[in-house]
C-alpha positions in Angstrom: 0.0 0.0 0.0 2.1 2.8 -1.4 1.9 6.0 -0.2 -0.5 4.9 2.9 1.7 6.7 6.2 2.0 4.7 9.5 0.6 7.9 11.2 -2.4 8.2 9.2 -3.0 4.3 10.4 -2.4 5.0 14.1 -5.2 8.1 13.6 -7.9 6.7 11.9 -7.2 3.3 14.2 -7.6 4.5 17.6 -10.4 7.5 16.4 -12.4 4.5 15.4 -11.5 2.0 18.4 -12.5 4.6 21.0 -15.9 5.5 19.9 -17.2 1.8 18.4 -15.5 1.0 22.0 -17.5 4.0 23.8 -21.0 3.5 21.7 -20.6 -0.2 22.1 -18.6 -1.2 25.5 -20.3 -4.6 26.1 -20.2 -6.3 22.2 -16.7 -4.7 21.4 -14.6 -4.8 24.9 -12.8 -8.0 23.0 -12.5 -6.5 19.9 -11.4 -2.7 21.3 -8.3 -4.4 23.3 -7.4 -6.5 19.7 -7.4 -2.7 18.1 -5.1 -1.5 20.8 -2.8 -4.4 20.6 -2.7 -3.7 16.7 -2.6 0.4 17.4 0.4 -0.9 19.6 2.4 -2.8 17.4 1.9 0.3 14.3 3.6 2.7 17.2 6.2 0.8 18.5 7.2 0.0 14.6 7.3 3.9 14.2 7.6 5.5 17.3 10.0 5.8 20.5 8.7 3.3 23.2 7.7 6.5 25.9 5.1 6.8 22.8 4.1 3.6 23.0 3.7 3.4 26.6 1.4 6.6 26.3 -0.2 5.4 24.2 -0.7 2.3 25.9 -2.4 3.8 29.0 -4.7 6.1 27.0 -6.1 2.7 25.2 -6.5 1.6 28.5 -8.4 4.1 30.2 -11.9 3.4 28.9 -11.2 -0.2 30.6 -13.4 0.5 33.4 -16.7 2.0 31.9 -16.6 -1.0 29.8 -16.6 -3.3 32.3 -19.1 -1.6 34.2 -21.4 -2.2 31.6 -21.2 -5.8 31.2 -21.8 -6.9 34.9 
């Protein structure tokens, strides 16, 4: 995929994880942590690991609500 930037990847990626994640906590909370781990492996390709680590805790921080939901 020519001309396709790592960064424009990472955007679209976690702009799209976060609110499926937030609009659907209980039917995604699998399939939000699979697009972090995949976010994850894009950034630490392309980016210094205290980016990655960042990055790491802001996918993480909608955690909670989600499981909130499901219970």
């Amino acid at each position: 995929m020519a001309g396709v930037r790592p960064g424009h990847v990472l955007a679209v990626n976690a702009a799209t994880g976060l609110v499926v994640w937030v609009l659907l906590p209980v039917v995604t909370l699998t399939g939000a942590l699979l697009a972090a781990q995949v976010t994850l492996c894009v950034l630490s390709a392309t980016r210094p690991r205290r980016v990655s680590v960042r990055a790491l805790v802001a996918m993480c921080l909608p955690a909670p609500r989600a499981w909130r939901s499901i219970s």
